[in-house]
MITI-722021 format. One record per residue (C-alpha): residue in three letters; x, y, z. Coordinates in steps of 0.25 Angstrom, whole numbers, plus 5000, padded with zeros to 4 digits. Example, Ala and Ser with C-alpha at 12.3 -4.5 7.8 and 13.67 -1.06 7.14 Angstrom:
BEGIN
ALA504949825031
SER505549965029
//
This chain:
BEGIN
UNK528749125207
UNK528949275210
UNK530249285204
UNK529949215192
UNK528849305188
UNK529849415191
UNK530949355182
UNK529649335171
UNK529449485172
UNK530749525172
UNK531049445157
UNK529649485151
UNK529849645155
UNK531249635151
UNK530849565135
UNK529849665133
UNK530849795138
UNK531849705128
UNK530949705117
UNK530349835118
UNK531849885119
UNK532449805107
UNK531249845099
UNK531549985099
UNK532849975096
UNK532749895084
UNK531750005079
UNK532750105082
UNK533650025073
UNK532849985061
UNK532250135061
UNK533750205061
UNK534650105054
UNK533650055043
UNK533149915037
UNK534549865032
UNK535149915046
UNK534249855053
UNK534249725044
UNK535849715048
UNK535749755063
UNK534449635063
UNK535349535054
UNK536549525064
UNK535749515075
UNK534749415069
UNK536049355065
UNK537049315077
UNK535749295087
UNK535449165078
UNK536949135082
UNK536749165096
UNK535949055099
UNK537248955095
UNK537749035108
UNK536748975119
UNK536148855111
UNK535148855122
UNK536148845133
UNK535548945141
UNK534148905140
UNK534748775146
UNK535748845158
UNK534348915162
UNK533448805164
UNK534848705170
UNK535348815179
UNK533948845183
UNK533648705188
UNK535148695195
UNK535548835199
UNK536848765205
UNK537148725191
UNK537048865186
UNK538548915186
UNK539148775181
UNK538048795168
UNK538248935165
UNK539848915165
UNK539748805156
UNK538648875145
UNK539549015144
UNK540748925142
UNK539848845129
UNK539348985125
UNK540849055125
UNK541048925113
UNK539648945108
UNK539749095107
UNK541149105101
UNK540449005089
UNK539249065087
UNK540149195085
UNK540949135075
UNK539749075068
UNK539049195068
UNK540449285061
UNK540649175052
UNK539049145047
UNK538949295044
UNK540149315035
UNK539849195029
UNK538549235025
UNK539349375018
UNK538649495027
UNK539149625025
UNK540349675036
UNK539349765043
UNK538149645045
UNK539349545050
UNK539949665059
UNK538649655065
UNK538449515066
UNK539849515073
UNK539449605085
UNK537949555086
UNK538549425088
UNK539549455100
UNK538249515106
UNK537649375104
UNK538749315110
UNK538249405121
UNK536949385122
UNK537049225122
UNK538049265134
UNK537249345144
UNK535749245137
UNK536649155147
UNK536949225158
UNK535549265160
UNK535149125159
UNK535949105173
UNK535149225179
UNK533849155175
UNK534349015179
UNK534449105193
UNK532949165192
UNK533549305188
UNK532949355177
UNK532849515181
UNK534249535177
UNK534149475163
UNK532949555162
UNK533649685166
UNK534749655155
UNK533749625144
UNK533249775146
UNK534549835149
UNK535249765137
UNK534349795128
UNK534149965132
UNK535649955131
UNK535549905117
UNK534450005114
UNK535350135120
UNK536750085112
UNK535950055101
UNK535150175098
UNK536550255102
UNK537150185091
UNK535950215082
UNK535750355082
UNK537350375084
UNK537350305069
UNK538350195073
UNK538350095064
UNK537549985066
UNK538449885071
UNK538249975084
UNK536949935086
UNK537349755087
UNK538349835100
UNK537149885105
UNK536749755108
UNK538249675110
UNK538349795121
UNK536849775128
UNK537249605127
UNK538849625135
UNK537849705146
UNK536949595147
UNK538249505149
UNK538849585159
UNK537649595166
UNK537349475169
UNK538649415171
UNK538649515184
UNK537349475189
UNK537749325186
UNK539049355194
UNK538749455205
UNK537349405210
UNK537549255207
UNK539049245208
UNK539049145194
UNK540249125188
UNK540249145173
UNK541449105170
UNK541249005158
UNK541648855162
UNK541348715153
UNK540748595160
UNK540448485151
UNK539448415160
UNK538548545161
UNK538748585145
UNK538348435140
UNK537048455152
UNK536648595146
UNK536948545130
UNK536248425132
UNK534948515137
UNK535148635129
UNK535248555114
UNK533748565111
UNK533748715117
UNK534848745107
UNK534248695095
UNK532948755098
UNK533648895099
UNK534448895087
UNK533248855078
UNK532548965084
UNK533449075084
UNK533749025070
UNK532449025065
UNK532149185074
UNK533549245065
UNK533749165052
UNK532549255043
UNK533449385046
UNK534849325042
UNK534249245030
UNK533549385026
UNK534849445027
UNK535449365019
UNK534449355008
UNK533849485009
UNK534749575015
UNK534649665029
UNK533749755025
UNK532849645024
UNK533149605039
UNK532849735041
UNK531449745036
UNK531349595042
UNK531849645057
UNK530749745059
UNK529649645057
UNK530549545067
UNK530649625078
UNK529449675078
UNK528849535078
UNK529649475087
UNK529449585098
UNK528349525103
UNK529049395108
UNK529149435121
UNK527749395124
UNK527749215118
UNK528949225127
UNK528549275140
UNK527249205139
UNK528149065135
UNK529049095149
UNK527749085157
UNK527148965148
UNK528348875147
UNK528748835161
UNK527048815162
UNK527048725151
UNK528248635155
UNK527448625170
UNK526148585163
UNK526848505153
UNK527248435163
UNK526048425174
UNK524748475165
UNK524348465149
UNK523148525151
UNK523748665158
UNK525048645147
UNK523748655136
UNK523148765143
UNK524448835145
UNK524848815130
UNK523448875124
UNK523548995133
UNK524949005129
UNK524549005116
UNK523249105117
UNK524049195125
UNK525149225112
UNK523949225103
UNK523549335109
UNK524649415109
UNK525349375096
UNK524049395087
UNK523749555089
UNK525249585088
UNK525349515076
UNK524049575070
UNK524349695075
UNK525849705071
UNK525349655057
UNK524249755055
UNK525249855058
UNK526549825051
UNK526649945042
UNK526550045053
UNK527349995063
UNK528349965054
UNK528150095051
UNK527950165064
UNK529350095070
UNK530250075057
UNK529950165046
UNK529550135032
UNK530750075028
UNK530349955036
UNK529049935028
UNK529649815022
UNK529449765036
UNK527949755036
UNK527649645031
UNK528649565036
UNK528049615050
UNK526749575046
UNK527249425044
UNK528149405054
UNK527149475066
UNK526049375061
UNK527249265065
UNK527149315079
UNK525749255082
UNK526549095079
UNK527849145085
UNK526949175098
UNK526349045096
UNK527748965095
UNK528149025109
UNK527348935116
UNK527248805109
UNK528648815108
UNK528848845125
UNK527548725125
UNK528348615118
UNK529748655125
UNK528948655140
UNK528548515135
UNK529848425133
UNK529548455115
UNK530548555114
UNK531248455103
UNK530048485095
UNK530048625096
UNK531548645094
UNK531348545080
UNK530048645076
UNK531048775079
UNK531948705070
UNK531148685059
UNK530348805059
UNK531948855057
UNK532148795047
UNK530748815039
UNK530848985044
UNK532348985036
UNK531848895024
UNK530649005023
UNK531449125024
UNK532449065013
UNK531549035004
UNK530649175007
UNK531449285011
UNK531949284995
UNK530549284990
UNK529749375000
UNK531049455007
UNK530749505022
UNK529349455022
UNK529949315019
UNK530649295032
UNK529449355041
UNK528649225034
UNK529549125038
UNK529549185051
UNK528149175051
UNK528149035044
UNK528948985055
UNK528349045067
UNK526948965063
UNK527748845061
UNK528348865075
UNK527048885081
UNK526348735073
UNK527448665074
UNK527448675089
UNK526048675089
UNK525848535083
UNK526948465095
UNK525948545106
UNK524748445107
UNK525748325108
UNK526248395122
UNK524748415128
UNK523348435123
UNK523148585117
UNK521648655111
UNK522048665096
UNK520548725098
UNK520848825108
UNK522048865101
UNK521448895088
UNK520248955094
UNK521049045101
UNK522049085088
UNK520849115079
UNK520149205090
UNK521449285091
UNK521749295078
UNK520249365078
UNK520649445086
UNK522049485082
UNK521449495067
UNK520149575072
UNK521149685079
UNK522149685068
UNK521049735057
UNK520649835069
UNK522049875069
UNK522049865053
UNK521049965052
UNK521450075061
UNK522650085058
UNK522250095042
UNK521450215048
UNK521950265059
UNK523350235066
UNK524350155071
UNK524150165084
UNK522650185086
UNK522650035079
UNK523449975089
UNK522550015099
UNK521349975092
UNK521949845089
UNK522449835105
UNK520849855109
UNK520349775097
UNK521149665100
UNK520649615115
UNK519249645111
UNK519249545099
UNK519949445109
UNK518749445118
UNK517749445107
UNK518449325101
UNK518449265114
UNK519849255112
UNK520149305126
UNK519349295138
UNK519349345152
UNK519849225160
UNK521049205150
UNK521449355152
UNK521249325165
UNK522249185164
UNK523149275156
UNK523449375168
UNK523749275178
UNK524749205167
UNK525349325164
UNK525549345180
UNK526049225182
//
């Protein structure tokens, strides 16, 4: 117990270093390289990491939770899944050179593309050979390199920005930050656990692990599909400075997704035991799950909406203010994206993960029919709709399968949205206010003492669930 709350520590301190990190550095790029710069650089990446998931199809997802059950097993299973990636890579590679020329991008853009997608060829590598560690209970090392590769991208990169080298330099940033994560664990997997990594196809284990990870793989194209395609499709229609002025509003927004996920690796493995031994505990967990991101997601969203102009301002300059509003939109999509974490982890705990990869794959669809039919008519702001479009259908979708599984408070859950949204509202017209009249900062603070204080007015919070709230956070 002791060693998972270590390993748990050791992954959530490491994502919030990693985000914190990769944050900066993309502020340093769309301040010095400019909207279409940045659209570029954003485009080739947004592009080959919706290719990359043809490299794993949720393989590893699968050798983690195989390996882990049968640790004997572990060297036979991770031979066999580098020998069907060394095939998948090499197509995904020519998939990814051939869809871009097809699609008639400039030489500098497919340059790009090229380079980012050997890097992705590396990151699906090294995604797999951190699997094996965590199969082992090791996760401190996966930790260390998610910190280390991502400073190492941060020092390259900002050396190849302010030395003006083209921007091709910054994708090597990464392709060099991704080879040390590789090598890195290929001498932890071979000096501490003596593995042999040397790729080796055994039929009997590939048709066991394909067999398992099918619904895995369907459920993570649709998804990295439906997370990329507004940026490639408003490349294509609008150009990259419109990814550009889209990117900003993206990463700021999706920052924040650090929290659903380390509160879903707590709440999964309790709503597979309760699932399985206690529906009234599986409701309870669900409606606190539930709570918990509601009040989270709702002052970020307000807040971050309120505050648009200036921080776009503050962090990226005024040519960036074509940004705003699409900022406005797609943080007000975080509050259902929060939501779709754990009704998505809820139904996949409970034996319905074919009806949650069927909603992920229609909300794909819908999200690019929206941003085809929108992008042209509203620009920017277009996609950040169908992003937000598609996060609430995630979110009712999966909502509506949740009462056939076990008993939930629709009651309670409404209660609880309506009170937080109170609050949330009530801070953000305090935060409206003193910003028009006095500062930036002075109305973050009053928004951050505001906010708690509406909670316990409201009686959206109480003591003992504070309390409840600790000792799940300790745990």
């Amino acid at each position: 117990m002791a060693s998972t709350a270590k390993n748990t520590l050791f992954m959530t301190m490491a994502s919030v270093f990693q985000k914190v990190i990769a944050f900066a550095y993309f502020t340093l790029i769309a301040r010095k390289i400019g909207a279409t710069g940045t659209g570029t650089y954003f485009f080739a990446l947004s592009f080959t990491t919706v290719f990359v998931v043809f490299v794993d199809l949720g393989l590893t997802n699968v050798f983690i939770r195989e390996s882990a059950k049968a640790k004997e097993k572990l060297g036979e299973y991770l031979s066999t899944i580098l020998s069907i990636k060394m095939g998948l890579g090499l197509l995904s590679y020519l998939a990814a050179i051939i869809v871009i020329n097809l699609m008639g991008y400039d030489i500098e853009t497919r340059h790009l593309v090229y380079l980012s997608a050997v890097t992705m060829l590396l990151d699906s590598l090294h995604l797999t050979l951190y699997g094996a560690l965590r199969a082992l209970g090791e996760l401190k090392y996966e930790a260390m390199s998610i910190v280390g590769s991502q400073l190492l991208t941060l020092v390259l990169g900002t050396f190849f920005l302010y030395a003006g080298f083209p921007l091709i330099y910054l994708i090597f940033a990464f392709t060099v930050s991704s080879a040390a994560n590789v090598i890195f664990a290929i001498t932890i997997l071979k000096t501490k656990h003596h593995l042999s990594l040397r790729p080796s196809y055994k039929s009997d284990v590939a048709k066991h692990i394909a067999r398992i990870a099918i619904p895995f793989a369907l459920a993570a194209v649709f998804a990295r599909v439906y997370s990329y395609i507004d940026s490639i499709l408003l490349s294509k229609m609008m150009g990259n400075e419109a990814v550009g002025f889209y990117s900003i509003p993206y990463k700021i927004t999706y920052a924040f997704q650090f929290i659903p996920l380390a509160l879903i690796a707590a709440l999964y493995p309790k709503f597979s035991e309760y699932f399985a031994h206690d529906k009234k505990k599986l409701s309870q967990v669900f409606e606190q799950g539930v709570k918990y991101l509601l009040l989270i997601a709702m002052p970020i969203a307000f807040g971050i909406a309120v505050l648009s102009k200036d921080i776009v301002l503050l962090l990226y300059t005024d040519e960036y203010l074509p940004s705003v509003l699409p900022l406005q939109i797609l943080i007000t999509s975080l509050i259902f994206s929060y939501l779709s974490f754990p009704i998505g982890a809820f139904l996949n705990a409970c034996d319905k993960q074919k009806a949650q990869t069927t909603i992920v794959g229609t909300v794909m669809v819908v999200n690019i029919v929206l941003n085809v039919l929108l992008i042209p008519r509203l620009g920017v702001a277009g996609a950040a709709v169908a992003a937000l479009v598609g996060n609430v259908l995630l979110t009712v979708f999966g909502y509506f399968i949740v009462p056939k599984i076990t008993h939930v408070s629709h009651g309670y859950i409404a209660k609880t949205f309506f009170q937080i949204l109170f609050s949330a509202g009530g801070m953000a017209l305090a935060v409206y206010a003193v910003n028009t009249q006095v500062n930036f900062f002075y109305a973050i603070l009053v928004g951050a003492v505001t906010y708690p204080i509406l909670l316990f007015l409201t009686r959206s919070v109480r003591m003992g669930e504070l309390k409840e709230a600790v000792q799940f956070i300790k745990r």
